[in-house]
Biopython code that builds the backbone (N, CA, C, O; Angstrom):
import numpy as np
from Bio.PDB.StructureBuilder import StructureBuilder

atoms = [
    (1, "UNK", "N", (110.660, 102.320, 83.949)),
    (1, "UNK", "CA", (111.592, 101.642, 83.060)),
    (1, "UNK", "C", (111.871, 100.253, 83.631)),
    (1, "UNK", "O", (112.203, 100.134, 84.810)),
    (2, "UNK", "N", (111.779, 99.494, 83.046)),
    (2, "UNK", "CA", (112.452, 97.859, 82.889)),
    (2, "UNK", "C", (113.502, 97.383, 82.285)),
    (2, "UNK", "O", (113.689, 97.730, 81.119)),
    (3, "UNK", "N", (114.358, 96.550, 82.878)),
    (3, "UNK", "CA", (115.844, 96.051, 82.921)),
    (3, "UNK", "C", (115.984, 96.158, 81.240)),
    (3, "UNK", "O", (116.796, 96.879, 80.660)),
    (4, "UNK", "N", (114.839, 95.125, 80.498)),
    (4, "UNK", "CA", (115.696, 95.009, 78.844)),
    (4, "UNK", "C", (115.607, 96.842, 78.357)),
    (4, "UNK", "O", (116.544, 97.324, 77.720)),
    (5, "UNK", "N", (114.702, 97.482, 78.649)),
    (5, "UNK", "CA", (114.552, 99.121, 78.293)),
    (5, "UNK", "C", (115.703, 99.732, 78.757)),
    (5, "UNK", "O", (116.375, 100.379, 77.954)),
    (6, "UNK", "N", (115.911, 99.677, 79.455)),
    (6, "UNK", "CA", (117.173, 99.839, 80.547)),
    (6, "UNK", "C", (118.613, 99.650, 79.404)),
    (6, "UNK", "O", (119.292, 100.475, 78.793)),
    (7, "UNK", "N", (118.646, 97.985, 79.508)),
    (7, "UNK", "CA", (119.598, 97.658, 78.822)),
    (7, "UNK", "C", (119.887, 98.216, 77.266)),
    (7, "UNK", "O", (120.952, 98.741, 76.943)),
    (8, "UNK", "N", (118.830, 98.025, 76.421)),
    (8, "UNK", "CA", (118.482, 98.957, 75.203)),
    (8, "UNK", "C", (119.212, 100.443, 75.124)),
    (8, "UNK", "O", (120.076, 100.766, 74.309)),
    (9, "UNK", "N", (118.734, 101.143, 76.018)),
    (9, "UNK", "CA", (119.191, 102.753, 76.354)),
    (9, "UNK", "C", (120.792, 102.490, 76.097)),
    (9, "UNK", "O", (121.516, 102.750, 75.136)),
    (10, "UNK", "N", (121.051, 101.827, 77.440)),
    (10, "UNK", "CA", (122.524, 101.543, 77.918)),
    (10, "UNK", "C", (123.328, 101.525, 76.522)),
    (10, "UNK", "O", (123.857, 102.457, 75.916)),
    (11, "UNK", "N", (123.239, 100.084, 76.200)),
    (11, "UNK", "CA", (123.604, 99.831, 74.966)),
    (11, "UNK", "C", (123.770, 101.057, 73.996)),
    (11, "UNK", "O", (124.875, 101.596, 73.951)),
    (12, "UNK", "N", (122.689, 101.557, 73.175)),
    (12, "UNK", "CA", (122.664, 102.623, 72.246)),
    (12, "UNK", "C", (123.608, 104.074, 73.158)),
    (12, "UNK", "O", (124.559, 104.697, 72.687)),
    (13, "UNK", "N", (123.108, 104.239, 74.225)),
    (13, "UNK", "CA", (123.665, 105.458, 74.529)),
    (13, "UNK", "C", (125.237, 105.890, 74.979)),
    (13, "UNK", "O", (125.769, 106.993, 75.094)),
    (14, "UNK", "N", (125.887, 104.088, 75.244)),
    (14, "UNK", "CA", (127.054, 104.241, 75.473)),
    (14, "UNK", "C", (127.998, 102.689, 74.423)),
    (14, "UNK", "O", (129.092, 102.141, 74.555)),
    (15, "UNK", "N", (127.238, 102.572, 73.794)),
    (15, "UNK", "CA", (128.348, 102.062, 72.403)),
    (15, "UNK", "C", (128.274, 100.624, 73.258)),
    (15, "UNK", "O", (129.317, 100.044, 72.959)),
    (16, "UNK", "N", (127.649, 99.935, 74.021)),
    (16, "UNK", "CA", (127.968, 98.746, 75.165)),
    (16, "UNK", "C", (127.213, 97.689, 74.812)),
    (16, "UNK", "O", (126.179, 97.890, 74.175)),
    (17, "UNK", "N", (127.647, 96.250, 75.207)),
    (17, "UNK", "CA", (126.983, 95.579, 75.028)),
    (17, "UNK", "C", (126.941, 94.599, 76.138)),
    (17, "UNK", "O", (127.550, 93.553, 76.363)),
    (18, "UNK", "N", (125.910, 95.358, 76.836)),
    (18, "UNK", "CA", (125.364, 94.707, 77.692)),
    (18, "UNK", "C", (124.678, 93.626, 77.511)),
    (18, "UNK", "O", (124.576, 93.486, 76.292)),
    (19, "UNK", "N", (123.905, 92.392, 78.305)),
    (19, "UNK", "CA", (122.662, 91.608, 78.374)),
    (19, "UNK", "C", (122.409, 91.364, 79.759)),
    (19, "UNK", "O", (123.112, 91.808, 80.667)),
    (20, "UNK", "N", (121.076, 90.431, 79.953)),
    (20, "UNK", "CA", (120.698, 90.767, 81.027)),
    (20, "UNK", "C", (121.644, 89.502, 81.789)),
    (20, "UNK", "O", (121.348, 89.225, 82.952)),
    (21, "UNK", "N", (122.352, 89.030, 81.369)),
    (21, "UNK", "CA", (122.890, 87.682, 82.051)),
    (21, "UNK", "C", (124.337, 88.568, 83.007)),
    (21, "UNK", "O", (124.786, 88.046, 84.028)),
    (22, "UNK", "N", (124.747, 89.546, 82.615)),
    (22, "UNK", "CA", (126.020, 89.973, 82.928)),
    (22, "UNK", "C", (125.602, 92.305, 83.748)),
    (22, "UNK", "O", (126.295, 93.295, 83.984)),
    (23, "UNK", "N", (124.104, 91.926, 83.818)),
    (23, "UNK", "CA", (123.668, 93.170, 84.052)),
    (23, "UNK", "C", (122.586, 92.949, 85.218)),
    (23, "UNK", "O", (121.705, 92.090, 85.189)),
    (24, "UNK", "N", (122.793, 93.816, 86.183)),
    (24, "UNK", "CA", (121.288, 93.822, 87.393)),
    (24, "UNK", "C", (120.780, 95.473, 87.156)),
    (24, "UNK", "O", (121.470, 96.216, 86.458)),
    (25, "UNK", "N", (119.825, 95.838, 87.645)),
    (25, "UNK", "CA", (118.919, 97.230, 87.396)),
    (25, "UNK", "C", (118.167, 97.431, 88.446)),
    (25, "UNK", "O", (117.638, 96.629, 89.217)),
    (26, "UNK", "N", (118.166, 98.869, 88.398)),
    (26, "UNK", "CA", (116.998, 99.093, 89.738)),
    (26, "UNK", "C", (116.813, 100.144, 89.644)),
    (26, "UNK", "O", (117.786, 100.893, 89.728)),
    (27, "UNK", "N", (115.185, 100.833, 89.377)),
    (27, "UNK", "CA", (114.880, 101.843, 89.551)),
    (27, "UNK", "C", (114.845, 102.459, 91.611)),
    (27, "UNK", "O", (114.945, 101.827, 92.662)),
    (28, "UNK", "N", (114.644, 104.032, 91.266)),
    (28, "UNK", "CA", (114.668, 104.187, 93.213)),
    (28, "UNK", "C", (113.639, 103.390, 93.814)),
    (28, "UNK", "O", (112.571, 103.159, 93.246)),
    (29, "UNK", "N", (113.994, 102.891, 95.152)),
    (29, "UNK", "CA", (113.237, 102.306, 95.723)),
    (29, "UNK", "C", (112.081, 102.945, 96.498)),
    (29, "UNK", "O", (112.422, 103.615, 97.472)),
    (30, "UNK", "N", (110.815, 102.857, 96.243)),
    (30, "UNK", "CA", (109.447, 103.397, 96.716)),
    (30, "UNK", "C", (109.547, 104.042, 98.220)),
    (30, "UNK", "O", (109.220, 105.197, 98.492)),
    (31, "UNK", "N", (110.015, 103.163, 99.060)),
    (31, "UNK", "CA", (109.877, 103.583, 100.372)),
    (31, "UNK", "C", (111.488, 104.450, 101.095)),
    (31, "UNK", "O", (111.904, 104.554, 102.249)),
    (32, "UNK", "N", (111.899, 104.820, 100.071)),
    (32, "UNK", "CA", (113.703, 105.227, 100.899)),
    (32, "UNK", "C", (114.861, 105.593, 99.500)),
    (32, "UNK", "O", (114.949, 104.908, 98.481)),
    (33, "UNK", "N", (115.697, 106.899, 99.823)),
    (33, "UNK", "CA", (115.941, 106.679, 98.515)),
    (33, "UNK", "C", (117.167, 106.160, 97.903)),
    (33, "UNK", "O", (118.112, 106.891, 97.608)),
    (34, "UNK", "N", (117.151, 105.130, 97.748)),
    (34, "UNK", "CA", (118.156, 104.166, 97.333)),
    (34, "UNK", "C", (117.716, 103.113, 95.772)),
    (34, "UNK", "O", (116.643, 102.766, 95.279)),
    (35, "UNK", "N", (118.828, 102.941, 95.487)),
    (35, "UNK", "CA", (118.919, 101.488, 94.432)),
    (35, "UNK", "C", (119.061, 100.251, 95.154)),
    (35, "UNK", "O", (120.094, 100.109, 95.808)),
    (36, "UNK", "N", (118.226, 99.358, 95.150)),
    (36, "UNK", "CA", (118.200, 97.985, 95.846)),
    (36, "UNK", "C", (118.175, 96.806, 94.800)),
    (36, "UNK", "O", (117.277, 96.483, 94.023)),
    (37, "UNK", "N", (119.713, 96.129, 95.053)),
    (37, "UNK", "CA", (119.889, 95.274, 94.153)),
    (37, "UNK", "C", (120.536, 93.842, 94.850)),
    (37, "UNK", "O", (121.297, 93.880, 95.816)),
    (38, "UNK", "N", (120.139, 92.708, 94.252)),
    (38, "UNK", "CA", (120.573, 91.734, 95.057)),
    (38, "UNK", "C", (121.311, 91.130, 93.715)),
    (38, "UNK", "O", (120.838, 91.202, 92.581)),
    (39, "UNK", "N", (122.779, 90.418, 94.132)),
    (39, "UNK", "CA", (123.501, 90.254, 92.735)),
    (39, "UNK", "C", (123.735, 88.617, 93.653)),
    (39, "UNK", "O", (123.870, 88.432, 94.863)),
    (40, "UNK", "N", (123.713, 87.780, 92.689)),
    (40, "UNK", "CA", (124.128, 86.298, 93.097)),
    (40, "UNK", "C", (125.432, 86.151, 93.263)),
    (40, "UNK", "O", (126.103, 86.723, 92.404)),
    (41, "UNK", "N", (126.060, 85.535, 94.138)),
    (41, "UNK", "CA", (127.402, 85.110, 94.900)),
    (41, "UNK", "C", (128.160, 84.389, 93.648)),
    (41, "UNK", "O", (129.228, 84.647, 93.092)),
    (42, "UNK", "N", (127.042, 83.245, 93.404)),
    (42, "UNK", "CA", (127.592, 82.347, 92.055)),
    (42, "UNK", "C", (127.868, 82.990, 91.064)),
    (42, "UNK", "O", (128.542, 82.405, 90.217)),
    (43, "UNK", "N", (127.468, 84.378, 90.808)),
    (43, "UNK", "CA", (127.966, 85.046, 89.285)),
    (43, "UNK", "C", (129.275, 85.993, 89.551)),
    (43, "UNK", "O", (129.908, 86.284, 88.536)),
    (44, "UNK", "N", (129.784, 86.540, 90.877)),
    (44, "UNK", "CA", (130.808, 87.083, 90.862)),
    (44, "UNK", "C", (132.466, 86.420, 91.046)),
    (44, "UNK", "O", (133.586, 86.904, 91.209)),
    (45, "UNK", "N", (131.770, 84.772, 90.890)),
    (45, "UNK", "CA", (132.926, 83.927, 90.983)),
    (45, "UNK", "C", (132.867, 83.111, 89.665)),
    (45, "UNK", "O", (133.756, 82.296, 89.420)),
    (46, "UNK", "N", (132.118, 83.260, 89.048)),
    (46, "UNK", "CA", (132.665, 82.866, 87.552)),
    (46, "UNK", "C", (133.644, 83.180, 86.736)),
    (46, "UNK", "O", (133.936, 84.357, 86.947)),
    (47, "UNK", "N", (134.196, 82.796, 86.040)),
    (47, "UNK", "CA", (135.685, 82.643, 85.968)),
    (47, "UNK", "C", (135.734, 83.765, 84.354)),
    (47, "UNK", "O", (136.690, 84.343, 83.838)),
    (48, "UNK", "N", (134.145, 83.698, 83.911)),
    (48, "UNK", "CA", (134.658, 84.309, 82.500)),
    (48, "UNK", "C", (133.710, 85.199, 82.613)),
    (48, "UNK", "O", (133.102, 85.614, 81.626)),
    (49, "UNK", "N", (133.442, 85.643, 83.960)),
    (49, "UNK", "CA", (132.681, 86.834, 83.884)),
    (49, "UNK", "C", (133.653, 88.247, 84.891)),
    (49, "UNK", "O", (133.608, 88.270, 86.121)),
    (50, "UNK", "N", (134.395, 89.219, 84.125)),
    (50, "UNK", "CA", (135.155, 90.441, 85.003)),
    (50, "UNK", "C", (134.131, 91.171, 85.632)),
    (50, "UNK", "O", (134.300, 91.032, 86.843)),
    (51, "UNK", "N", (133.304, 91.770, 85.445)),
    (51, "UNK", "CA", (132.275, 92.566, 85.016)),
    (51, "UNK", "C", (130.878, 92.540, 85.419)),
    (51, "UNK", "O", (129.938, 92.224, 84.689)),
    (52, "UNK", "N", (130.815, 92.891, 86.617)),
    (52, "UNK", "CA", (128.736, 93.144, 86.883)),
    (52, "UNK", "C", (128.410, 94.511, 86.297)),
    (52, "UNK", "O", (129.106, 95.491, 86.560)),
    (53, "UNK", "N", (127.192, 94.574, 85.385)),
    (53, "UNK", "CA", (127.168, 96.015, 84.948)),
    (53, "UNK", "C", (125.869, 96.253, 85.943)),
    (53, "UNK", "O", (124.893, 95.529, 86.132)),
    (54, "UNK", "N", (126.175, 97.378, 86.440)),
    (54, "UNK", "CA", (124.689, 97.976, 87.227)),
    (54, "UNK", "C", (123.804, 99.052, 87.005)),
    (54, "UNK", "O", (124.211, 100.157, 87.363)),
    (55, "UNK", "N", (122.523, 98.967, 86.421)),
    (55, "UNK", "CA", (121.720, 100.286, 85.627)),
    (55, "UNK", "C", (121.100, 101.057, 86.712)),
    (55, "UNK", "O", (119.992, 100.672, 87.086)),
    (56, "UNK", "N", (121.570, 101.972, 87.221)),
    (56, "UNK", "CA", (120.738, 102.424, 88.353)),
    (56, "UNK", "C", (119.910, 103.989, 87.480)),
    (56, "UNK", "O", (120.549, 104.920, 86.990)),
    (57, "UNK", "N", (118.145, 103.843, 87.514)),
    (57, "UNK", "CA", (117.500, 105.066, 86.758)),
    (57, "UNK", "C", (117.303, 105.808, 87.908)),
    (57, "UNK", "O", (117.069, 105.264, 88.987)),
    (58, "UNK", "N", (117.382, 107.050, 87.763)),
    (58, "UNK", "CA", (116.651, 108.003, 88.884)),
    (58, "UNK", "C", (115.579, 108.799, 87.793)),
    (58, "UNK", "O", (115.138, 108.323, 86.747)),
    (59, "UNK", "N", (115.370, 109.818, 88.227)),
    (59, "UNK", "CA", (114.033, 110.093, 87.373)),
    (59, "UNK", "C", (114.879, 111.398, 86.383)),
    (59, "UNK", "O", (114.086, 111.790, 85.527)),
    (60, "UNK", "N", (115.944, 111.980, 86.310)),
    (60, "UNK", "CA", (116.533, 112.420, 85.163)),
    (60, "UNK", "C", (117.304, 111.611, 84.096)),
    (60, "UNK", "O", (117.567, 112.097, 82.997)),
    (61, "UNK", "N", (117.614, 110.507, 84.417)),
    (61, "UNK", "CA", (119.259, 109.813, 84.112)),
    (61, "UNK", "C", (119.223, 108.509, 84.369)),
    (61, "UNK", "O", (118.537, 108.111, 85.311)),
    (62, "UNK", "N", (120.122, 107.414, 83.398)),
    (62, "UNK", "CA", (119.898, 106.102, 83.709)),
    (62, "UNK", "C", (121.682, 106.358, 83.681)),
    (62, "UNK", "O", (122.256, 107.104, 82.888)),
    (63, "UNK", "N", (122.193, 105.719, 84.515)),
    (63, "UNK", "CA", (123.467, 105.642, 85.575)),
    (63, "UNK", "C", (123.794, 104.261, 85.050)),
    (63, "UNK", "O", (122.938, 103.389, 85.195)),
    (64, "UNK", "N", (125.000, 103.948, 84.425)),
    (64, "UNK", "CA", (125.979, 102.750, 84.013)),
    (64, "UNK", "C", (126.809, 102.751, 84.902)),
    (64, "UNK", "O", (127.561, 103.723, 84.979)),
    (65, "UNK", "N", (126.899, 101.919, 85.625)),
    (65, "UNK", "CA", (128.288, 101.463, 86.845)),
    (65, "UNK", "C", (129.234, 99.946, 86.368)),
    (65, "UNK", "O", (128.603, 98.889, 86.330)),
    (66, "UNK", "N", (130.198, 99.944, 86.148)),
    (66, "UNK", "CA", (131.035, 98.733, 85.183)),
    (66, "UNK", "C", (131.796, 98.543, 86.893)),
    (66, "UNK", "O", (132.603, 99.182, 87.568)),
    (67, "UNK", "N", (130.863, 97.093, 87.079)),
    (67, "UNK", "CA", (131.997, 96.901, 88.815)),
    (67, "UNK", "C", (132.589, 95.462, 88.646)),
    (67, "UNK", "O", (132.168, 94.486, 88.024)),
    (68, "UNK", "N", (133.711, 95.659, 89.411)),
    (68, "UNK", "CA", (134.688, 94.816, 88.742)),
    (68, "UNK", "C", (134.381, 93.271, 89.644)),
    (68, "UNK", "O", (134.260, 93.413, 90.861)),
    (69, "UNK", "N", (134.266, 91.961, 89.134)),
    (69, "UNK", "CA", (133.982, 90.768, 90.214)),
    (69, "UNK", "C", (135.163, 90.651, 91.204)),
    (69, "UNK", "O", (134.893, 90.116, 92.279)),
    (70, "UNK", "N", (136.583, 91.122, 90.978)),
    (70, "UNK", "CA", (137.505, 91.186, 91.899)),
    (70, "UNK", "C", (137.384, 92.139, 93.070)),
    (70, "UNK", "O", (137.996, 92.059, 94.135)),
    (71, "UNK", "N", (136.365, 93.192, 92.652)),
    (71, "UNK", "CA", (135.957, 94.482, 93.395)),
    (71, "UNK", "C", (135.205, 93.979, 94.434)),
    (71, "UNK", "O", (135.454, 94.210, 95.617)),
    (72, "UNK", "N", (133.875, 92.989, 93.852)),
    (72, "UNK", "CA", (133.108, 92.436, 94.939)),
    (72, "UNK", "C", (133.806, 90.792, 95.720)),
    (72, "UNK", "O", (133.526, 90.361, 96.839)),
    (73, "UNK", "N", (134.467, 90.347, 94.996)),
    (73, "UNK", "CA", (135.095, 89.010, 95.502)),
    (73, "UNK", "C", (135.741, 89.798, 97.194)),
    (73, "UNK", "O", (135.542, 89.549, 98.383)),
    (74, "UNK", "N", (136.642, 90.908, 96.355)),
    (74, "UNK", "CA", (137.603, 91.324, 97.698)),
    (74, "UNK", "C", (136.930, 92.010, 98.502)),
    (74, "UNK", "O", (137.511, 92.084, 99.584)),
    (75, "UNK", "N", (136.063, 92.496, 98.480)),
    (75, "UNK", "CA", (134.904, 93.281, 99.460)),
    (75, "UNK", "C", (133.606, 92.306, 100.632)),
    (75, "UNK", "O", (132.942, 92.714, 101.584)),
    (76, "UNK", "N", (133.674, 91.335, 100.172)),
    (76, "UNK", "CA", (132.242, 90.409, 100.076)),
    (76, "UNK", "C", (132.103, 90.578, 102.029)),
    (76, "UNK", "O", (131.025, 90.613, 102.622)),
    (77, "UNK", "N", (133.229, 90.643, 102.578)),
    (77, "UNK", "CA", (133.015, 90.578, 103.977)),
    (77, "UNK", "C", (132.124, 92.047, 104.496)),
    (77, "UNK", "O", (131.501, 92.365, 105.509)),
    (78, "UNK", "N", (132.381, 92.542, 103.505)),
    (78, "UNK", "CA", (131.696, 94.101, 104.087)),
    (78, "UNK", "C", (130.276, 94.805, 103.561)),
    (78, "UNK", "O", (129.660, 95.862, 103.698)),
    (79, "UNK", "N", (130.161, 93.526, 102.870)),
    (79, "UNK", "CA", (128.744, 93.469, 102.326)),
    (79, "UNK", "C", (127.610, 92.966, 103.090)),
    (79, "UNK", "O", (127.898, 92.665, 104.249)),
    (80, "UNK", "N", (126.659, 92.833, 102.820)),
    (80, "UNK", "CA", (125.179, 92.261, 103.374)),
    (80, "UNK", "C", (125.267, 91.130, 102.377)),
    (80, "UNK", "O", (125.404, 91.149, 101.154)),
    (81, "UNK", "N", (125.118, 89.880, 103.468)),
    (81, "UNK", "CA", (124.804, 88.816, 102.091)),
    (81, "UNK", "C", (124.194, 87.905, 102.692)),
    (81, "UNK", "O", (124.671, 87.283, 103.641)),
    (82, "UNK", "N", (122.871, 87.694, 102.123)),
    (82, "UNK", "CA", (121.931, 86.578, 102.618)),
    (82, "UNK", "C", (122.191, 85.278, 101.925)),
    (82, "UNK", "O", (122.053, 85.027, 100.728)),
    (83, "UNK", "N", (122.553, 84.577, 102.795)),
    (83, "UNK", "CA", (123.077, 83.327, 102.792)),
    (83, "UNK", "C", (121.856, 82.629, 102.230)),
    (83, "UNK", "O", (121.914, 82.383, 101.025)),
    (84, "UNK", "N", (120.923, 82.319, 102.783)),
    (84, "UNK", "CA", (119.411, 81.855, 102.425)),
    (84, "UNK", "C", (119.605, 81.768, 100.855)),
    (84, "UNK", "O", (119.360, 80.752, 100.206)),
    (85, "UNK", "N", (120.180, 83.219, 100.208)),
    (85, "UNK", "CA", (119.352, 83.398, 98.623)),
    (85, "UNK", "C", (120.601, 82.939, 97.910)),
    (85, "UNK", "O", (120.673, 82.278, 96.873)),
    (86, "UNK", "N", (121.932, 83.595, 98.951)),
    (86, "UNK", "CA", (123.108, 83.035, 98.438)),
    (86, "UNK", "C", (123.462, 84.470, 97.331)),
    (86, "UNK", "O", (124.033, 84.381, 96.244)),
    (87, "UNK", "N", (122.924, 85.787, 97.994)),
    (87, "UNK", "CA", (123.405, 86.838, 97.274)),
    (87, "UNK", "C", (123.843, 88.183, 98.103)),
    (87, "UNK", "O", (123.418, 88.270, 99.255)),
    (88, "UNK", "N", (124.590, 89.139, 97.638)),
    (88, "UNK", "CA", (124.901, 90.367, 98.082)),
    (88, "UNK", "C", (124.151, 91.491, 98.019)),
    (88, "UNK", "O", (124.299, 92.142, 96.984)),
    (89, "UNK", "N", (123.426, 91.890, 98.782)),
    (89, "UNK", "CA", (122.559, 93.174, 99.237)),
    (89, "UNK", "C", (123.292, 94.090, 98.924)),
    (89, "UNK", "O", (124.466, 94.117, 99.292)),
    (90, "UNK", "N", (122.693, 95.114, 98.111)),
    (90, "UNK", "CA", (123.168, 96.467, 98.009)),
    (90, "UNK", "C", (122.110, 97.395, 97.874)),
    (90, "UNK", "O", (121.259, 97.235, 96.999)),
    (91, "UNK", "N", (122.083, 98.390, 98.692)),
    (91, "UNK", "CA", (121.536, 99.962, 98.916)),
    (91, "UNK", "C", (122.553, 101.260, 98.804)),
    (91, "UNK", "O", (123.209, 101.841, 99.668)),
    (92, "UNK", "N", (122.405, 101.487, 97.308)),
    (92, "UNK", "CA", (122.951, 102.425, 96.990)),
    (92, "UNK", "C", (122.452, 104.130, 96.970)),
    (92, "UNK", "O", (121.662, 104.842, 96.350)),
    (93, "UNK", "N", (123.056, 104.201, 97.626)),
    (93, "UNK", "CA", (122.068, 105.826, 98.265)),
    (93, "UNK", "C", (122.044, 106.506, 96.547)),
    (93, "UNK", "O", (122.910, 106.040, 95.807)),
    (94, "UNK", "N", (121.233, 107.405, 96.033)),
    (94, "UNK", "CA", (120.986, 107.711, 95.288)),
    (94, "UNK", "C", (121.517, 109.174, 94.842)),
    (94, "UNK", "O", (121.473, 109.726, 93.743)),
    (95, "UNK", "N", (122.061, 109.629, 96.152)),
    (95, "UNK", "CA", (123.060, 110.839, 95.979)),
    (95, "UNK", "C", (124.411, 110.806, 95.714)),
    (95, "UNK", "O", (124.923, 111.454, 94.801)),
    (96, "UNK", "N", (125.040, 110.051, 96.499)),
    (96, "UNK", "CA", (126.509, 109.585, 96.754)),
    (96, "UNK", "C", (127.084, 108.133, 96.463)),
    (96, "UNK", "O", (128.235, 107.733, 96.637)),
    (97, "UNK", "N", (125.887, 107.392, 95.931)),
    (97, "UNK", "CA", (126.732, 105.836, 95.508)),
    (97, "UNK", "C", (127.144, 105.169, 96.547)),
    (97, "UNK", "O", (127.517, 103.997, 96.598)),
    (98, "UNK", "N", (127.086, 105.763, 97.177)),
    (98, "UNK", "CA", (127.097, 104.606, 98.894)),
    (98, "UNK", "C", (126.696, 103.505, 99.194)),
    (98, "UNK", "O", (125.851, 103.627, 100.080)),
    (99, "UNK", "N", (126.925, 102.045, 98.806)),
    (99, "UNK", "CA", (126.581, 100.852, 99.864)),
    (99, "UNK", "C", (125.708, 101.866, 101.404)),
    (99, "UNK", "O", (126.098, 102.922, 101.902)),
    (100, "UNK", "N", (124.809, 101.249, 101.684)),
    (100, "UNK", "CA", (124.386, 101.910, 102.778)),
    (100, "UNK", "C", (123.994, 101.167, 104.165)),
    (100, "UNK", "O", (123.776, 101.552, 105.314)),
    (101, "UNK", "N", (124.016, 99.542, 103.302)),
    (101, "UNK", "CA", (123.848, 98.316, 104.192)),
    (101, "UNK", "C", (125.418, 97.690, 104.567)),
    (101, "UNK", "O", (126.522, 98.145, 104.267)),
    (102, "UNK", "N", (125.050, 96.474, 105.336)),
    (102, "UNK", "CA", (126.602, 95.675, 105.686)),
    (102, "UNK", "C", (127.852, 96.371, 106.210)),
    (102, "UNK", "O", (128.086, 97.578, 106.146)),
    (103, "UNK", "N", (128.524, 95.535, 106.673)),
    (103, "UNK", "CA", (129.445, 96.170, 107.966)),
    (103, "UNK", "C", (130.708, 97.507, 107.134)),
    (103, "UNK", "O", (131.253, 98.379, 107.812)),
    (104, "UNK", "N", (130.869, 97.390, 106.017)),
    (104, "UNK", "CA", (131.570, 98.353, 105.494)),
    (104, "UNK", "C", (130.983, 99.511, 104.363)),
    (104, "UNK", "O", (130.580, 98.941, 103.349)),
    (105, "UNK", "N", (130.864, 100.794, 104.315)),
    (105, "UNK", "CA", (130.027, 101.389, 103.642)),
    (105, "UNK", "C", (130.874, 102.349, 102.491)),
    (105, "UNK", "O", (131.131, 103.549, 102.390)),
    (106, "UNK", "N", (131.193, 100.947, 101.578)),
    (106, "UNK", "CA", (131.952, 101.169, 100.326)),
    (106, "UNK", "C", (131.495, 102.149, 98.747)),
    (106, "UNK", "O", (130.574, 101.603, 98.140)),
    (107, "UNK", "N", (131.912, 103.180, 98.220)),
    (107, "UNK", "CA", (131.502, 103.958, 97.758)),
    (107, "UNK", "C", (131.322, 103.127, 96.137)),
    (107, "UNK", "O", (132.240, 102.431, 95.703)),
    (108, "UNK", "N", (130.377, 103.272, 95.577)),
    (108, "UNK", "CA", (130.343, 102.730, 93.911)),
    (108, "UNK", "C", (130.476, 104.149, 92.805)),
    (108, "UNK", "O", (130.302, 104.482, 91.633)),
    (109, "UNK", "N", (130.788, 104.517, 93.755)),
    (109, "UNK", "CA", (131.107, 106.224, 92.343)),
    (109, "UNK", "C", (132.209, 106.215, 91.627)),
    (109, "UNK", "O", (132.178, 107.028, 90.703)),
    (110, "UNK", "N", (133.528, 105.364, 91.745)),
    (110, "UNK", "CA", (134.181, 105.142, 90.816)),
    (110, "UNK", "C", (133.924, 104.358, 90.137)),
    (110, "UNK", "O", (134.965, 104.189, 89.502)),
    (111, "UNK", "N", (132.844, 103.345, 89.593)),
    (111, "UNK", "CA", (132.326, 102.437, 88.856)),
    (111, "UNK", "C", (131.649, 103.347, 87.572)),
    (111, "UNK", "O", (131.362, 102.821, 86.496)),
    (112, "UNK", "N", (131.450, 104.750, 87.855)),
    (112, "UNK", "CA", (130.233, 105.157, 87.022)),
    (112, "UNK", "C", (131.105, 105.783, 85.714)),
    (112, "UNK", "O", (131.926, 106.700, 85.698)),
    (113, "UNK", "N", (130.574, 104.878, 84.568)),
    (113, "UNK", "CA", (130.936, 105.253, 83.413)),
    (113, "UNK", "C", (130.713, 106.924, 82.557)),
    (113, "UNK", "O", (131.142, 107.095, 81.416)),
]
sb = StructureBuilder()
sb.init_structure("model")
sb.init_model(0)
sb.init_chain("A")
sb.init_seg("    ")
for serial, (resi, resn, name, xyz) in enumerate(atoms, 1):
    if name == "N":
        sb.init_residue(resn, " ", resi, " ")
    sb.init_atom(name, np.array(xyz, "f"), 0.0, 1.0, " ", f" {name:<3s}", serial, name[0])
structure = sb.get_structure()
């Protein structure tokens, strides 16, 4: 599956209107089993954006997470964030919603719609 397929599902299956400007996606990652998503610094400080939506598929289920930019603004120290790209690393364990990278290992399971 791919992000607009992704988004499509999302959309129809939960009444949402997502796009890809206000949405990141990630199927499991090949080598480990996690969601690996890199979200830009510049989009969680935009002023008219509340809202990163995150599509995480595993191979039963495509997973809607609604995370809040105040959620990651106030967290950002406990994140992984490559300065270089100018974004926040996330490895979300695929069992438990766990951040699994960066100095604090913050749970995303209350995000899941």
């Amino acid at each position: 599956m791919n992000k607009r397929e992704a988004i499509d599902l999302a959309n129809n299956q939960y009444n949402a209107s997502l796009t890809t400007s206000n949405t990141h996606f990630s199927n499991i990652n090949q080598t480990k089993s996690v969601w690996w998503l890199e979200i830009p610094i510049s989009k969680i400080k935009l002023d008219t954006l509340t809202d990163i939506n995150l599509l995480l598929k595993d191979k039963q289920a495509l997973h809607w997470l609604k995370v809040s930019t105040a959620f990651l603004k106030g967290n950002l120290q406990g994140f992984k964030v490559r300065d270089n790209k100018g974004v926040i690393c996330l490895e979300l364990d695929i069992n438990t919603f766990y951040n699994i990278v960066g100095p604090a290992r913050v749970s995303f399971k209350p995000f899941i719609q």
